[in-house]
LODO-244171 format. One record per residue (C-alpha): z negated, y negated, x negated. Coordinates in steps of 0.02 Angstrom, whole numbers, plus 50000, padded with zeros to 5 digits. Each point is the difference from the previous one (the first is absolute). Layout:
// LODO-244171
ZYX...
//
This chain:
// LODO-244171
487985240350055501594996849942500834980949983501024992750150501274996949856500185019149960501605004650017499645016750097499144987350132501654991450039501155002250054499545016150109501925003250046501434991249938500454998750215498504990250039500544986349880501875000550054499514998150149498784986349993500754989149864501755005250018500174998549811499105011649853500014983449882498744992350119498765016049999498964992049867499664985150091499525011050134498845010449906499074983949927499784990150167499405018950071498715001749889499564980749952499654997450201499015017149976498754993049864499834983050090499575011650153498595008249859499474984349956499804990950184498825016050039498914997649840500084981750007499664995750206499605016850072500995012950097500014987450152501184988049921501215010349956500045007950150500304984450092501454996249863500645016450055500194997950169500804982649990501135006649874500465014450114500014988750159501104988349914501335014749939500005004950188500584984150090501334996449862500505018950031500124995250178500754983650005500914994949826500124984250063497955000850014500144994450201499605015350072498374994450129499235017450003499975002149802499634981649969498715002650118498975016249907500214986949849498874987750098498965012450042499635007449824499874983049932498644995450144498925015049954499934992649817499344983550090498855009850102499115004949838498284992149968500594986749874501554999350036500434985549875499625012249836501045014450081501624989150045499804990749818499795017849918501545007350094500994984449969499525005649809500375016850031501674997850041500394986949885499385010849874501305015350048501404986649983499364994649851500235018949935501495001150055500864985149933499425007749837500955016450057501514991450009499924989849863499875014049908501335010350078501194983149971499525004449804500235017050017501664998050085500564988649858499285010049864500965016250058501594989250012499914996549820499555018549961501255006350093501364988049940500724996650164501304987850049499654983149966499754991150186500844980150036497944994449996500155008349807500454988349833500915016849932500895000550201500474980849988500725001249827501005016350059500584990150104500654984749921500855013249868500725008650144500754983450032500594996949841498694987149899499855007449836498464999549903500274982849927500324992750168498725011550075498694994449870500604979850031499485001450181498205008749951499694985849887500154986650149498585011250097498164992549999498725005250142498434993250009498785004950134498794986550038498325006750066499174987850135498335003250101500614998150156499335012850104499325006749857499645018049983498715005750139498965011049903498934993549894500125002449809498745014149986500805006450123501885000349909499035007449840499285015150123501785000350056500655002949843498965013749949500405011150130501784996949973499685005749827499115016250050501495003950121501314997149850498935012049910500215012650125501795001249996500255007549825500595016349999498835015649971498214992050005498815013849989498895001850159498484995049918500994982949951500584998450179498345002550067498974986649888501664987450026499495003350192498404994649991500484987349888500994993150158498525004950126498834987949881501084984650021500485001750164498074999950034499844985349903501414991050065498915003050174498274995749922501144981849951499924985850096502084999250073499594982350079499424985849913498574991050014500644983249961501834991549991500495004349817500294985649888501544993149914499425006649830499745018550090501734999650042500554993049819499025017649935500865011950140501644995749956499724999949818499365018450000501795006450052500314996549798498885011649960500095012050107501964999350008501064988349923499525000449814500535015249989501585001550125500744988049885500705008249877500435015550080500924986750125500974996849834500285016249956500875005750157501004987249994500605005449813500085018550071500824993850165501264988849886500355013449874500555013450145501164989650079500634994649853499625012149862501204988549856498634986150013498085007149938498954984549976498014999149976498904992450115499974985349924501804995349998499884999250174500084985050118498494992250072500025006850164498234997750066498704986049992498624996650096499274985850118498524996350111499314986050158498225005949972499104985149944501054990050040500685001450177499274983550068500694998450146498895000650162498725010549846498694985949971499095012049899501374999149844499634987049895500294994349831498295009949943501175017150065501374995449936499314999949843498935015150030501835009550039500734995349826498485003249904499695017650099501805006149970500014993849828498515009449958500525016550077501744996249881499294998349856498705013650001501375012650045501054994149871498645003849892499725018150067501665002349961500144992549819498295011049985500965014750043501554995849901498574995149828499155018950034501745009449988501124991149885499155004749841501824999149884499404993949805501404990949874499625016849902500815007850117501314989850060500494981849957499974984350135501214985750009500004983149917499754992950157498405009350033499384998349840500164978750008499224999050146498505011849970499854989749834499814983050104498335009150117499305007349843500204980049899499194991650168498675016750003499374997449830499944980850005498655001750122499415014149894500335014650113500605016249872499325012450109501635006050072500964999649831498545011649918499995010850132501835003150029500775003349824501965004750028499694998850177501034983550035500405006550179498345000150051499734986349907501244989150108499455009750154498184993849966500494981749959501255000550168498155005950088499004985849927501244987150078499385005950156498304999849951499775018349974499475008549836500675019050007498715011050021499715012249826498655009049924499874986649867499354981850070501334986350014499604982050019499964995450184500624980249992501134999349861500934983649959501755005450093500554987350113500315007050212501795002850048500204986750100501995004350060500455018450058501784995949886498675000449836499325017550037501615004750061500724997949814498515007649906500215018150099502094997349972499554998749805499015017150022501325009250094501324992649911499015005149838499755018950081501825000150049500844997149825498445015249912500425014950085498694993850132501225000250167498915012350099498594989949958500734984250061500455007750183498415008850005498704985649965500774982449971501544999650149498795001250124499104987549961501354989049947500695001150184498354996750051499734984249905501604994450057499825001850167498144992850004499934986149866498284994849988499684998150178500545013650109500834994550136500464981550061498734992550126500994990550145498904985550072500304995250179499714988350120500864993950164501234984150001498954991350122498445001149888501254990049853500774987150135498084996550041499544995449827501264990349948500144989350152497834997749968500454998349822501554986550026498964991750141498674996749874501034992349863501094986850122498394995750032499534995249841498575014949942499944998849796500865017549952498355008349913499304999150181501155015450034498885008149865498394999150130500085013750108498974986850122501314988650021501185013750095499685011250127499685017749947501495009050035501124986849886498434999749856500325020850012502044995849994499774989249838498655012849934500995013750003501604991749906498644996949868499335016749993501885005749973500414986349855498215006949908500425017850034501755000549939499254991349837498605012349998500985015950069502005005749928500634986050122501375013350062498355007850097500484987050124501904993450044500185000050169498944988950139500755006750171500084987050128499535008850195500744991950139501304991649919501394989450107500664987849880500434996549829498564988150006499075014650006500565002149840499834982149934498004996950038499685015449902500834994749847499174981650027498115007350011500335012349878500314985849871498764988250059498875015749966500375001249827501455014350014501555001949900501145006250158501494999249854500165015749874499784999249837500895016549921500144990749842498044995249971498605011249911499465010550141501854999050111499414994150179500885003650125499344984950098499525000150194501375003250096500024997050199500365014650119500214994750185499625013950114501194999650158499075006250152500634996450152501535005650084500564980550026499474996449794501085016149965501464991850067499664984049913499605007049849501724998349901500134982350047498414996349948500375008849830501544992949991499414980750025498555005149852501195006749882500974985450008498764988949981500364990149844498084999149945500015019750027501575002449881498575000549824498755010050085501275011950034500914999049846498235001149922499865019450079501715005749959500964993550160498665016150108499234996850163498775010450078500024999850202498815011550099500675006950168498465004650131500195013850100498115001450082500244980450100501685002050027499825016350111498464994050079501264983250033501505011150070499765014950010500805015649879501814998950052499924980849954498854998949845501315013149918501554995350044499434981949946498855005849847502115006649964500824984650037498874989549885500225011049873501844998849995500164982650028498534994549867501125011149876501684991550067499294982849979499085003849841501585006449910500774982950058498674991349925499895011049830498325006250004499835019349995498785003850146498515011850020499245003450162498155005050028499945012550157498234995750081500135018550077498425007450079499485018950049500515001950164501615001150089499344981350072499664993649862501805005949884499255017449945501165013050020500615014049866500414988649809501705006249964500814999350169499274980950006500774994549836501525007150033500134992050162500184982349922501624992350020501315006549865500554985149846498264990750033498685009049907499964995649810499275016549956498144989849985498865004950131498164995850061499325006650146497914999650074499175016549985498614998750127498125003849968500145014550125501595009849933499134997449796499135017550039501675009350066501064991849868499024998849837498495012750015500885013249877501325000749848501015008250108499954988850135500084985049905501475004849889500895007950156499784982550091500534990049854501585010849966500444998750186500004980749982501105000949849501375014650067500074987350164500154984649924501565009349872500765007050138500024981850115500394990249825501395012949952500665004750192500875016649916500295007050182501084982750012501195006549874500085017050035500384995650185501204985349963501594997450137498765012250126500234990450181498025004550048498784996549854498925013949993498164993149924500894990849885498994984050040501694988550052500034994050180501604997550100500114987550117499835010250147498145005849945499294982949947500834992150177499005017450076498484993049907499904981650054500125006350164498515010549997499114987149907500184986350125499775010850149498595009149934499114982349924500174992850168499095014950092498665000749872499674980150007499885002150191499045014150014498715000349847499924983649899500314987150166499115009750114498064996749996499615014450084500485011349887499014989349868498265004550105500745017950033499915001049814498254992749964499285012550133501185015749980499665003749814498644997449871500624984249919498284991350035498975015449932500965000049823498904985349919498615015550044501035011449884499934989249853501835005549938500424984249894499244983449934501004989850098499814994550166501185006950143500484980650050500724987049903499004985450099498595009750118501044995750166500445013050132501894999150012501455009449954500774986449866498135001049914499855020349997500615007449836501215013050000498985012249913498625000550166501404998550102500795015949945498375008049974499574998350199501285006250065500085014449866498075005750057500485000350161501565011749974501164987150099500854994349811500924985550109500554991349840501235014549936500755000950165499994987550113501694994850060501145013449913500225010350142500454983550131501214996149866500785016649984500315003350170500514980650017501335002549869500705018550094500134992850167500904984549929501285009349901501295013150070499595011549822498104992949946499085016849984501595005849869499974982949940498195003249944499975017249982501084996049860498984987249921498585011950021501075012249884500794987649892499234983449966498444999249896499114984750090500035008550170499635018149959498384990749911499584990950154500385016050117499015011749884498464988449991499954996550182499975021150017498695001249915498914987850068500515006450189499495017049925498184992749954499914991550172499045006650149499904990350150498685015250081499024992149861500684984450046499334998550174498395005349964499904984249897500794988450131498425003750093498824989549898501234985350068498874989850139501434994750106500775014050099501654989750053500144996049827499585016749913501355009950119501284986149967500074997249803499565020249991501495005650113501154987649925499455007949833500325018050060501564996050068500824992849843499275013749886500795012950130501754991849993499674997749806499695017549981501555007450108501144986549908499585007249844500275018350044501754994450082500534990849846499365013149865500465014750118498645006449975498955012450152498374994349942499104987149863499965002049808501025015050039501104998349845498174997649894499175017050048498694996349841499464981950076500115007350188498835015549968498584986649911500154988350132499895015550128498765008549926498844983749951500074992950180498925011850093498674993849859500084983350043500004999850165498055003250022499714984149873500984990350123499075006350136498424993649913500454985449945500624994850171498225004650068499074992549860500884982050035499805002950182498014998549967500194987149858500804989750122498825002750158498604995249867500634986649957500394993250179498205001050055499484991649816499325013549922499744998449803501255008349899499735019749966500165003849810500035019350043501524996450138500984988249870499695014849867500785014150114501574989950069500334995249807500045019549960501075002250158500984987549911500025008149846500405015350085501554993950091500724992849832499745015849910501055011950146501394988949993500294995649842499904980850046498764984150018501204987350033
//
């Protein structure tokens, strides 16, 4: 039988595609969820029996009719054959296996299909390339078009590259929901579907690729998807880590190269290797040590972070120097090397044969390359691997500073370069030189974090203690303090022995959560000496520390506001004048976007997220420190996800120092980073945004022009528009979600926030302090609830009251936004997100889970106040985009979310009657059901999978 990926299989007329997809380029994706959902059909049969599947079937099909009906997924008649078909499942003798096994089963197709369209994103990107078309704004090669459009040449072009550094910092929080052997299953079928793309497999290839794909999609089902315990810090350490592997090693260099290519087109006068490039990326993580509320991070994982990353370093830098020893076989009989090379290979081989090791010379006779190569490898504590034996511990002392290795490699290219070796440099040693620059010795940088409170705590215990006369060295006994301030002082020790112990750049910044003052600030600095740190830098000493700098983290919407005061009264401090002068007159602030919605909703968090950010720039410039902010940005539209580029770009124009560090969550790692592609099309996107806000070329091009069109400025008119819709919207979302306890229990009983400790998603625990109230709940369960449930409250809420508010108030509103939507880059990221999030929303769903609320008076109340603001959100947007429908400008994002919803509605239909009977049980005290936990965590699982999101 002939593969489903045979081309005469698909299309069977050029029509039926046209007319289903409405565009040939999305045929292939087509073709691959077509006959992906066909094996997984294959394998449910083989797997669970003909019965299952059947019973997928008709939910599927049952589902696709009452969205066909309704699209609004009201309909009573079609959600009614839904109930129907979903009762028959419970009818079945043990009902429990078949709702947990169709919760898998349609988790599983979504799983598939995610792969489909990652793939299709890579396909898309790879025929660009191929193809040569037009560089797009999102593009480096587009952005630098632009800027010579608008007249930087390539010296000034080249001047604002060099400003740009991005570095994503990977966090935990929600992690990824699969589990890692999971992700590594993942992967492989993604592989098998690249494979299938080439052009002109033979049929015999096709076929044996097929089953190939059949074989891991039946052990992806054969694989536990839900874990059976809460993974631990040190899992979560490893799951991030493997994205270097599987990903980023390699995307960095052809990042590099790219941006030579990109550089070179646009301006064809300046060619310039790799290497002569900027630093544009570097890399950062939380995992390990994110403290705050995580009391399973502690100086033990900390160190078990540096030492894990490390490792992984150091052994790919050997497989690469392996690599590099194999194929650069050049002898001085062939071609000479530099003095240079020649000193310093005569300094190894003196050091080498005073502890008597002449293996290497003996074996290597004109090969001084190799030679070098091999010595390089032995400061890492490698010995290359040849068909002669080589000493494994010879007397060559570790590299103990990245700058060291850094100028033995620049003595081999440099020794390459000048002997007709040029080729050989690009090829093998440029790489890894860009490599070793942009990883030291350790990777990435390790943020530690913990929340102001926690530090006000200590040192008030700690300062208690001494006015009361304790002898010093009783601070030393973790006995004589209580255990959170012995953990506080353990933890400054654990950084003053790592950064001694580790390249003491692997950790620089200590982020302070919650942070509403500059004493904040102070206590950290004050326990971070009395623990033995050096908060000052020392870019003179032997290994250049950076020091420990502080990084407040501005939450909520009323420490937003006060945020440039309270920077301002630091920086002015007169005992804060060396530490600053100490790190180059830089600050570091972190802006949080997860607390801030959850505090005021989306309107407010942005348009205040905005005003910080020009005012901390405003007041830092007074105060001459150059500024960097940290963007604590999440995955979902609640928590600041959103598209990367039109973010960025959004920030206010003349505060953004080129500098950039934004969160990449645990659940977006696998969408991001999972492929070169991927990873290298994410990291360029990051880089062409943060050029194009940093350079602002549209600004020039469109100078004297009465209506900025997306050229980031705002007139007056707009940001008086915005404060308007920020105070009316904040005061309907305080009344109506945050000061309203109703809507608090509505919450707890309306989604699945109480069942997600079952899923096991993340080490830490959903609240800060165990107590049931809003100001305790985290933002990440807080989006996550109301995410399951389809009602997405957090990306929404209060938009549409403010919209219409701000049309009936003025005589021309809707133009007066309608022209914001088209023109300023803050509001067409708000109105964009909020789209999407509407489009993802489905109060049929909805009600279904309002239900499982106890209180009738209560449920109809908080659920029709709910409706009725997502109904006036929804027909504000359309008004003020002008559009008939949602996500009607994004056809690609509109035809997932349409075709991916009829999937998810049977998990939601499950879920909602799996908590029903958790809940019943648990009212007449019945012991806790492992099987029932295990088949709402796979409904969970599910959920997350169709769309796209955790929380």
């Amino acid at each position: 039988m002939p593969s489903l990926w045979t081309p005469s299989n698909w299309p069977q007329r050029l029509s039926e595609i046209l007319a289903t997809t409405g565009e040939l380029k999305e045929a292939p994706l087509r073709r691959d969820v077509r006959s992906l959902g066909m094996l997984l059909g294959e394998v449910l049969k083989e797997q669970s029996g003909e019965e299952l599947y059947n019973a997928v079937e008709e939910l599927r099909r049952t589902a696709i009719a009452r969205r066909e009906a309704d699209g609004s997924g009201e309909n009573a008649a079609a959600s009614s054959n839904l109930q129907q078909a979903l009762e028959r499942v419970h009818s079945h003798a043990n009902d429990l296996t078949r709702a947990y096994q169709l919760a898998r089963a349609f988790s599983f197709y979504f799983e598939l299909i995610n792969l489909a369209e990652t793939n299709h994103r890579k396909r898309r990107r790879q025929s660009s390339q191929l193809n040569d078309a037009a560089p797009l704004r999102g593009d480096l090669r587009g952005t630098l078009r632009r800027l010579r459009e608008a007249g930087f040449d390539a010296k000034h072009a080249l001047e604002m590259l060099e400003r740009i550094a991005i570095t994503p910092v990977f966090t935990a929080h929600p992690t990824e929901v699969a589990r890692r052997s999971v992700m590594f299953k993942r992967r492989r079928i993604s592989d098998l579907l690249e494979r299938l793309d080439r052009i002109a497999v033979p049929e015999a290839e096709l076929e044996a690729l097929e089953r190939e794909v059949t074989g891991e999609i039946t052990a992806l089902w054969q694989t536990d998807d839900v874990r059976s315990a809460r993974p631990m810090v040190r899992d979560e350490i490893r799951m991030a880590l493997d994205y270097y592997e599987a990903s980023l090693f390699d995307t960095l260099p052809v990042l590099y190269t790219e941006v030579a290519a990109a550089i070179e087109a646009e301006y064809p006068e300046k060619k310039a290797a790799i290497t002569e490039l900027p630093q544009l990326v570097h890399f950062g993580s939380w995992i390990g040590g994110d403290r705050d509320g995580n009391p399973f991070v502690t100086a033990e994982t900390t160190r078990e972070a540096l030492t894990m990353a490390q490792g992984l370093l150091v052994n790919h830098y050997r497989r690469r120097l392996q690599n590099v020893f194999e194929q650069l076989g050049s002898s001085t009989q062939q071609v000479p090397i530099s003095p240079e090379l020649q000193t310093l290979l005569n300094q190894y081989l003196t050091q080498l044969r005073t502890a008597g090791q002449t293996a290497l010379e003996e074996r290597f006779h004109f090969e001084y390359l190799r030679l070098l190569i091999a010595c390089i490898m032995m400061r890492l504590g490698a010995t290359p691997q040849s068909s002669v034996p080589l000493p494994p511990n010879p007397a060559l002392a570790p590299y103990t500073k990245a700058a060291d290795l850094l100028a033995d490699l620049t003595v081999l290219r440099n020794s390459l370069m000048q002997h007709r070796g040029k080729r050989l440099a690009a090829m093998l040693i440029d790489p890894l030189l860009i490599e070793v620059r942009t990883y030291g010795l350790h990777l990435q940088t390790l943020d530690i974090r913990q929340h102001a409170r926690v530090h006000a705590a200590a040192v008030a215990e700690i300062a208690g203690r001494v006015e009361a006369g304790t002898d010093s060295s009783g601070l030393r006994l973790p006995a004589a303090l209580s255990p959170q301030t012995a953990e506080v002082l353990e933890t400054f020790r654990a950084i003053a022995e790592l950064k001694q112990k580790f390249p003491p750049e692997a950790i620089r910044q200590y982020v302070i959560s919650g942070a509403t003052c500059a004493e904040d600030v102070l206590n950290v600095l004050w326990l971070a000496r009395l623990g033995g740190v050096k908060v000052e830098a020392d870019n003179e000493g032997l290994n250049g520390d950076p020091g420990l700098q502080p990084v407040p983290l501005f939450e909520s919407i009323e420490d937003l506001e006060n945020a440039p005061g309270i920077m301002r009264r630091l920086w002015s401090c007169e005992a804060f004048q060396p530490l600053l002068k100490s790190w180059g007159h830089r600050q570091e602030i972190m802006l949080g976007y997860s607390d801030s919605n959850k505090d005021g909703g989306m309107i407010t968090s942005t348009w205040q997220i905005w005003k910080a950010h020009r005012e901390l720039h405003r007041v830092a410039a007074e105060c001459g420190v150059t500024l960097r902010l940290f963007h604590g940005r999440g995955g979902t539209v609640g928590r600041g996800g959103g598209p990367t580029h039109r973010a960025i770009f959004a920030q206010p124009v003349d505060s953004f120092s080129g500098e950039l560090r934004l969160t990449e969550q645990g659940e977006v790692l696998n969408w991001k980073y999972s492929d070169v592609v991927l990873a290298e099309r994410n990291l360029e996107l990051m880089i062409a945004a943060s050029l194009d806000a940093l350079a602002r070329p549209d600004a020039v091009l469109q100078k004297g022009a009465s209506t900025p069109h997306l050229t980031g400025e705002i007139t007056p008119e707009w940001e008086a528009a915005m404060e308007r819709l920020s105070e009316t919207s904040y005061m309907f979302y305080r009344r109506h979600i945050i000061d309203n306890p109703e809507t608090f229990t509505y919450f707890e009983q309306a989604t699945p926030v109480a069942e997600l400790e079952n899923a096991r998603i993340g080490s830490r625990p959903t609240k800060r302090t165990g107590k049931r109230t809003m100001a305790d709940l985290r933002a990440i369960p807080w989006v996550f609830g109301w995410m399951q449930s389809r009602q997405l409250v957090p990306a929404w809420f209060g938009v549409g009251y403010a919209l219409d508010s701000f049309v009936k108030e003025n005589p021309n509103g809707l133009e007066q936004l309608q022209s914001m939507t088209r023109n300023f880059p803050l509001f067409v990221d708000i109105i964009r997100n909020v789209e999407m999030a509407l489009a993802k929303s489905d109060f049929g769903i909805a009600k279904l889970y309002a239900s499982l609320v106890e209180d009738q008076g209560l449920r109809e109340r908080v659920y029709t106040m709910l409706k009725a603001e997502f109904e006036l959100t929804q027909k504000m947007l359309l008004a003020v985009t002008g559009q008939q429908r949602l996500l009607e400008t994004n056809p690609v994002l509109e035809r997932s979310i349409r075709l991916r919803n009829p999937y998810v509605d049977p998990m939601s239909l499950i879920q909602v009657e799996l908590i029903r009977r958790k809940r019943a049980a648990i009212a007449k005290g019945d012991a806790e059901s492992a099987e029932l936990n295990r088949a709402i965590s796979a409904t969970i699982n599910g959920i997350s999978a169709g769309l796209r999101n955790t929380g």
